[in-house]
C-alpha positions in Angstrom: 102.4 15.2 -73.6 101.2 12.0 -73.4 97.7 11.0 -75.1 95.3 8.6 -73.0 92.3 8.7 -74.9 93.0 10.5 -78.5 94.4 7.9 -80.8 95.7 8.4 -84.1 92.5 8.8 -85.8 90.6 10.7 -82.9 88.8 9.0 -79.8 87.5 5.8 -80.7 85.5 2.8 -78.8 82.6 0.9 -78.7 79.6 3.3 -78.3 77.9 3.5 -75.0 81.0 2.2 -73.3 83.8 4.0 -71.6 84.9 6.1 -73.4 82.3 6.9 -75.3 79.4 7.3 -73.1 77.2 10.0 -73.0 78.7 11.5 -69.7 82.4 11.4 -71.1 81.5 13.0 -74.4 79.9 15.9 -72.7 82.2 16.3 -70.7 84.9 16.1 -73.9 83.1 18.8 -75.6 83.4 21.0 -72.8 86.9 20.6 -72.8 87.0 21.0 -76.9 84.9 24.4 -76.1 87.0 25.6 -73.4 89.8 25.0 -75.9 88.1 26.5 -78.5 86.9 29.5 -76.2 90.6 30.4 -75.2 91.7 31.5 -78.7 88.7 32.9 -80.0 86.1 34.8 -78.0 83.2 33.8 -80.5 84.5 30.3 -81.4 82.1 28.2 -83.8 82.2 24.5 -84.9 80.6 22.4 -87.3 79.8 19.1 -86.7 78.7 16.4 -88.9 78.1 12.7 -88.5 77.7 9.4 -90.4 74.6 6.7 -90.2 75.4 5.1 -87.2 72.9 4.2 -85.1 74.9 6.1 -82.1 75.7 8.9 -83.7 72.7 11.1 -82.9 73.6 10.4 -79.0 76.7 11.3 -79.1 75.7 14.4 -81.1 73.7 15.6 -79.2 75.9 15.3 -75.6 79.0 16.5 -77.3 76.9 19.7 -78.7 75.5 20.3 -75.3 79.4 20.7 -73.9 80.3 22.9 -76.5 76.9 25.1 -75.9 78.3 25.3 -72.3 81.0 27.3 -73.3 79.4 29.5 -75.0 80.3 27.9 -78.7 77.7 28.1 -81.3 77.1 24.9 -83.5 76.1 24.0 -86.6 74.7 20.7 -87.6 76.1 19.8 -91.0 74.0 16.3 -90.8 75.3 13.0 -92.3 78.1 14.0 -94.5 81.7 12.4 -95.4 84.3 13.2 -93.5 86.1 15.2 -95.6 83.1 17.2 -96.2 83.2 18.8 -92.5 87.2 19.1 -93.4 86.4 20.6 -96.4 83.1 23.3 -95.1 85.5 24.0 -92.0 88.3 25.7 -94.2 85.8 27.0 -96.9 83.2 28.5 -93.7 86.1 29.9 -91.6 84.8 28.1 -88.7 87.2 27.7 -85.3 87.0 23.8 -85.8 84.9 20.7 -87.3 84.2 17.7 -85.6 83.2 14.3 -87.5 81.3 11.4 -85.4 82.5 7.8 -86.9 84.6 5.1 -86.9 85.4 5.1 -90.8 85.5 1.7 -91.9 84.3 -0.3 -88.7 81.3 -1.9 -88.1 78.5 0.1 -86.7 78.9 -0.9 -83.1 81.8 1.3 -83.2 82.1 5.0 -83.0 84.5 7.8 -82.6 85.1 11.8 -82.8 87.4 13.2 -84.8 88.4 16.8 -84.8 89.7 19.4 -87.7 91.5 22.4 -87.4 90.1 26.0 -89.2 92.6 24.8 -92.1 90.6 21.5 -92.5 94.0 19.3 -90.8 93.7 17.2 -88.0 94.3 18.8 -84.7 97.9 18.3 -83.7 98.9 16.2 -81.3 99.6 19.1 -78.7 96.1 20.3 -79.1 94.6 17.1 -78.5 96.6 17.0 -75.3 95.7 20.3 -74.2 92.3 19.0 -74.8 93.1 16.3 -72.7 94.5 18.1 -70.4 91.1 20.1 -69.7 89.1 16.8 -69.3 90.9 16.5 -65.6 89.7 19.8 -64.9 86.4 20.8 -63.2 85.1 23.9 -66.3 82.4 26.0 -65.0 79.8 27.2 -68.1 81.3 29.9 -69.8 78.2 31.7 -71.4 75.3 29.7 -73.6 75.8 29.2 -76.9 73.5 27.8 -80.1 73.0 25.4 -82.1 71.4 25.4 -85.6 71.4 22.9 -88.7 73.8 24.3 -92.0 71.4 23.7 -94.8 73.9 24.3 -97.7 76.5 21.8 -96.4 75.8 19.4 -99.1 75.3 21.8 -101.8 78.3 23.5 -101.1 80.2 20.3 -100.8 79.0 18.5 -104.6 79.7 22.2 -105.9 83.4 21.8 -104.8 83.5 18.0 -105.7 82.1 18.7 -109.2 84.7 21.4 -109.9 87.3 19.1 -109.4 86.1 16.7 -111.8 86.3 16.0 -115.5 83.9 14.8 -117.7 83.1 10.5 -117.1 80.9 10.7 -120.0 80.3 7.3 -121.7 81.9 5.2 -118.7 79.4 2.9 -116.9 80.2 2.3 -112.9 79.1 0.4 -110.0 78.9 2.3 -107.2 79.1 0.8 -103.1 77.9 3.8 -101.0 78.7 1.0 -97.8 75.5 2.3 -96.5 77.7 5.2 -95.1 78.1 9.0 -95.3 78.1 8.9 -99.3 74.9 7.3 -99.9 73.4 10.4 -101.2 75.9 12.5 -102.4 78.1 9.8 -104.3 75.5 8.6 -106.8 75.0 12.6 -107.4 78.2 13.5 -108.2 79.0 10.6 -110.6 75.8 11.4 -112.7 76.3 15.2 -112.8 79.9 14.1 -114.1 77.7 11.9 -116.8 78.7 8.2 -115.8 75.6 5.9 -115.8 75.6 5.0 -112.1 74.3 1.3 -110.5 74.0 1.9 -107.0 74.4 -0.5 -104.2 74.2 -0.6 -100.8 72.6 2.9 -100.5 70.0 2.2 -97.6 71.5 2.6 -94.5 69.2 1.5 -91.3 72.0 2.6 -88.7 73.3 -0.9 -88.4 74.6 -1.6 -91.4 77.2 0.3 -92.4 80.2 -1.8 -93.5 78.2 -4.6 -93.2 79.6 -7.1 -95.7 80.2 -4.3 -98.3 82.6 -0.8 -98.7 85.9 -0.9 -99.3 86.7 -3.6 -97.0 84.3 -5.7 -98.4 84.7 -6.1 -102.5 83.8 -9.1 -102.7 80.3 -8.5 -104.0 81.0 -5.4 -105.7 83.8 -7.5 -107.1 81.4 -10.2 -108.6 79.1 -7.2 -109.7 80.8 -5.4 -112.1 82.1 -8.7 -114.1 78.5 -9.9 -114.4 76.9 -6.9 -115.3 78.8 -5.9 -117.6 80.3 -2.4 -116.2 83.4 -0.5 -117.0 84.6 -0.5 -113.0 83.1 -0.5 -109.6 83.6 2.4 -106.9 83.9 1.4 -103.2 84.0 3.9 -100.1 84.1 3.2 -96.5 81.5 4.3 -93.9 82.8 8.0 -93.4 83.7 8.7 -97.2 87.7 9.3 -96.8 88.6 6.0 -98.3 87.8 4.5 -101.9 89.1 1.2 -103.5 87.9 1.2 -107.1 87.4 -2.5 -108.5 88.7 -2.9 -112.7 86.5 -4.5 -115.8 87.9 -8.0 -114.7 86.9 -7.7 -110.9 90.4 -7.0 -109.4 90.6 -4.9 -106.5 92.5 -1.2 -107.6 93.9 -0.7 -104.3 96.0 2.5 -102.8 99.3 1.4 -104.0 97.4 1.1 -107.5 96.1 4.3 -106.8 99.4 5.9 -106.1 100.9 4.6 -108.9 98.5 5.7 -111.3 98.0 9.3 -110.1 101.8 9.9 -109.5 102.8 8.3 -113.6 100.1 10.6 -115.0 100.6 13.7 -113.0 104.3 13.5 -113.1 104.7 13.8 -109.2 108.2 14.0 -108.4 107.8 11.9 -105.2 105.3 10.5 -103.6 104.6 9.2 -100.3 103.7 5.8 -98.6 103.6 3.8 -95.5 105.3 1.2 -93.8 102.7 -1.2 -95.3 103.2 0.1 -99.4 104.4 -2.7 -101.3 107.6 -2.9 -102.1 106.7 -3.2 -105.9 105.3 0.0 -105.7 108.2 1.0 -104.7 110.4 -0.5 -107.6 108.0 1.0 -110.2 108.4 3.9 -109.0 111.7 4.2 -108.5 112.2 3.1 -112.6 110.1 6.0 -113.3 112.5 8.4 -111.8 109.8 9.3 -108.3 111.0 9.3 -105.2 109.4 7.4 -102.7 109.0 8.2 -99.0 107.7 6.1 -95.8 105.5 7.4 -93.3 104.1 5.2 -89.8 101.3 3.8 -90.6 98.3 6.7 -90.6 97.0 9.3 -92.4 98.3 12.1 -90.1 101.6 10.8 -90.5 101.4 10.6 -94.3 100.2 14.2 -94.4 103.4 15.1 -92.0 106.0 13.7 -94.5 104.1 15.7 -96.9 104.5 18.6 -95.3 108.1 17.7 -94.7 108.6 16.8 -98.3 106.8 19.6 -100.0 105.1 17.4 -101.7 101.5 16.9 -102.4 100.6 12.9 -103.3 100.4 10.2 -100.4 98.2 7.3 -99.2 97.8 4.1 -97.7 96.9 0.6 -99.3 93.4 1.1 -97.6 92.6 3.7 -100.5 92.9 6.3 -97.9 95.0 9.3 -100.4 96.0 12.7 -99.9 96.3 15.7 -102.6 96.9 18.2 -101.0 96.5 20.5 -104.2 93.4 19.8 -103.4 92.1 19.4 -100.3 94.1 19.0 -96.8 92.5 15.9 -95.6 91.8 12.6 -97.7 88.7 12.2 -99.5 87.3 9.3 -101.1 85.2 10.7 -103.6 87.8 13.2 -104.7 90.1 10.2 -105.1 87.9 8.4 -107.1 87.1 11.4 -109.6 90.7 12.5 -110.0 91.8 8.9 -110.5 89.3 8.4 -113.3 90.7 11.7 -114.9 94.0 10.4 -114.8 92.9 7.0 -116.3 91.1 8.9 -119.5 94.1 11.5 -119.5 96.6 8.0 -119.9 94.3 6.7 -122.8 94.6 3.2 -120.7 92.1 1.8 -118.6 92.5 0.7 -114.9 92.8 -3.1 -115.8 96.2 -2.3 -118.3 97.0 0.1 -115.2 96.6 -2.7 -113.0 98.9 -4.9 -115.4 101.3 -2.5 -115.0 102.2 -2.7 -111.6 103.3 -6.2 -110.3 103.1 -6.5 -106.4 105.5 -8.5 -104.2 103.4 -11.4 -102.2 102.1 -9.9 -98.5 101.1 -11.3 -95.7 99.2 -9.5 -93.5 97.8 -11.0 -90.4 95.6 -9.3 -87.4 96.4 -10.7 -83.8 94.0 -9.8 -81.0 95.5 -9.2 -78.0 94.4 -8.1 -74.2 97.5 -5.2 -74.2 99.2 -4.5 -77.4 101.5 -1.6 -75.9 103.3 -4.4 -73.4 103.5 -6.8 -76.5 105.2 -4.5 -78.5 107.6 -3.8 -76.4 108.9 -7.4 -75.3 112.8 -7.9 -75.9 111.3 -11.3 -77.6 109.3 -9.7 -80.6 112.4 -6.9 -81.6 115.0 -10.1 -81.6 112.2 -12.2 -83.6 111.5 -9.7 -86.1 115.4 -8.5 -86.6 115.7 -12.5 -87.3 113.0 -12.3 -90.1 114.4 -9.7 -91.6 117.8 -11.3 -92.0 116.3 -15.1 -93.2 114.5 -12.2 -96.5 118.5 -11.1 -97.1 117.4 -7.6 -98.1 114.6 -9.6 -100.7 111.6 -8.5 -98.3 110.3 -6.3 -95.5 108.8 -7.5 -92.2 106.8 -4.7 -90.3 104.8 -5.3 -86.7 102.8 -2.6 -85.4 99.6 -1.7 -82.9 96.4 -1.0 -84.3 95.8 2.2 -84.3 92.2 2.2 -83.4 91.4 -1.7 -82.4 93.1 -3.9 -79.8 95.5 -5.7 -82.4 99.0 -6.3 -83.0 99.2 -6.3 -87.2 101.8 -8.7 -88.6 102.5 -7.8 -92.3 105.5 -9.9 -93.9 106.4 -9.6 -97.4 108.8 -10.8 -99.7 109.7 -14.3 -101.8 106.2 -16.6 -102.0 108.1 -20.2 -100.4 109.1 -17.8 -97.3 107.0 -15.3 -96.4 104.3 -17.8 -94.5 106.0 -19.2 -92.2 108.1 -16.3 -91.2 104.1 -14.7 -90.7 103.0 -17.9 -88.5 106.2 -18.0 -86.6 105.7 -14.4 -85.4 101.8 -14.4 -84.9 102.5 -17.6 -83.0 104.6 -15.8 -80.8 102.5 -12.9 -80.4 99.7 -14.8 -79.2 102.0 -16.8 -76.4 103.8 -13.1 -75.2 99.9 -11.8 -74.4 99.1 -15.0 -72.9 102.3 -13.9 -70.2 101.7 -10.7 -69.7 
């Protein structure tokens, strides 16, 4: 069945606007609790949020739906995504629902939902879900709602059992004034790092705001002036991490992979459509396979599953292990990464060394209707063209946004030719939405 308003990383848009206003989210957790309610007759979910200044809004008119069918919820408060993944599984609740929109900026919002494993909800339960929106759902008994005061305990306990010691290593630390603020300066001084903290002080409408792990910059600058061993950035929800070495580079996921897959001796590992290709290579020369997913963490956790194998991730820092958890998680990235660093005996800047990428392009094209773009004759003929003028030396990949109205040109390959194979097909992008 066809999705209209679940998107690859839940239901996203601008909050107080359609689809997220107040009367649409009530009326989606009724659905959620009618969905719920048909396959268990005590169904229970835990819902948690990030700092948003929305969030408590939507909370509260997505609770109410659920209470009208009779499900009872429990407030886990502001906590990283993979925190309600994490308590779902662990609590042997029916479901967990997160409200953000990860790395965007804090006009945005979204709901997200997990199954009792801690996965996403499949794409057929999200269309069964759907499916229930169109109907008219009478209350099917009251339930409750009350707060889960161990949810962060619980949640550093498991975080701190997967760590090793970071004794001796000093790190700065960019919380993105997002769902770590707390719990990530925690977990790195239990682990005995000596912690700088910045951007800890969210206000509800700064979250991502020129910081996180899309914006290194100053973390970047940070680190090399002060003096510290690395930097540690998250996003707003807490499932993405880009770590930043002694000499201010960005670490990135394809760094990431690299590093975790050479010191745990994976046997593949998987990617996206977006890896570089010299991630790839390296890879390959160390005897690991290397897979492709689409773009998306679902997806990357669905050639997992296919693969049997447990290491995955996007550029974004977004990684899976799912020896560990079964959703990604930035602050367990971040520990186990530094544990493979120590374990190696080389720090992340001879790490970084070590992996040469292949020049990328990657350029973001706003457009009124990405779906009609994407499928005009013009672009497929263009971009089999580009990928003949590489002659097998590159990869040219054009895709939707999953969760913003873009069309995502990424081109990569030879330095002299990737540009204006990149301008030729943003160029041309740009003049297909103006004819549609």
């Amino acid at each position: 069945m066809e999705r209209r308003y679940f998107g690859t990383d839940g239901v996203r848009g601008v909050a107080g606007e359609p689809p997220l206003t107040p009367e649409f989210v009530l009326r989606l957790g009724q659905a959620a609790g009618a969905f719920f309610k048909g396959r268990t007759p005590r169904p229970v979910v835990l819902l948690g949020k990030d700092t948003r200044l929305s969030c408590d809004l939507l909370e509260a008119a997505l609770a109410a739906g659920l209470m009208s069918q009779g499900v009872r919820v429990e407030h886990l408060g502001v906590l990283p995504t993979p925190a309600v993944a994490y308590l779902t599984q662990r609590l042997g609740a029916t479901a967990g629902v997160m409200i953000s929109a990860s790395h965007n900026p804090y006009q945005d919002n979204g709901i997200k939902f997990f199954s009792q494993h801690g996965d996403k909800l499949s794409d057929e339960a999200e269309a069964e879900i759907e499916a229930l929106l169109e109907k008219d759902l009478p209350t099917q008994g009251i339930g409750t709602v009350s707060d889960f005061r161990e949810a962060e305990r619980m949640y550093l306990e498991f975080l701190s059992s997967k760590g090793t010691s970071l004794e001796g290593l000093r790190i700065v630390l960019d919380t993105a004034n997002g769902a770590t603020y707390r719990l990530a300066p925690r977990l790195f001084q239990r682990l005995g790092a000596e912690v700088f903290v910045m951007f800890n002080t969210p206000d509800g409408r700064n979250i991502n705001k020129g910081c996180g792990s899309t914006h290194t910059d100053f973390l970047r600058a940070q680190v090399v002036e002060m003096g510290y061993d690395l930097g540690v950035a998250f996003d707003g929800d807490g499932d993405r991490v880009i770590l930043v070495d002694r000499k201010g580079r960005e670490f990135h996921g394809d760094h990431l992979l690299y590093l975790n897959a050479l010191v745990r001796r994976e046997p593949g590992v998987v990617g996206t459509l977006m890896s570089n290709m010299g991630l790839e290579v390296k890879l390959r020369e160390a005897g690991i396979q290397f897979y492709r997913a689409a773009v998306g963490d679902r997806y990357v956790y669905e050639k997992l599953r296919a693969t049997s194998l447990s290491l995955g991730g996007e550029q974004s820092g977004h990684l899976l292990f799912l020896d560990h958890a079964p959703t990604g998680d930035g602050m367990l990235t971040a520990i186990l990464s530094l544990e493979a660093m120590r374990r190696s005996g080389r720090d992340l800047s001879e790490w970084y060394e070590a992996l040469p990428m292949y020049p990328q392009l990657l350029r973001n094209v706003r457009v009124r209707d990405k779906q009609r773009v994407m499928r005009h004759p013009d672009l497929h003929r263009a971009i089999q063209e580009a990928e003949r003028s590489l002659e097998g030396q590159g990869r040219v990949n054009v895709r939707p946004s999953g969760t913003e109205p873009l069309v995502r040109v990424m081109v990569e390959g030879p330095a002299g030719a990737i540009e204006g194979i990149a301008d030729h097909l943003v160029a041309l992008v740009e003049r297909l939405d103006g004819t549609l």
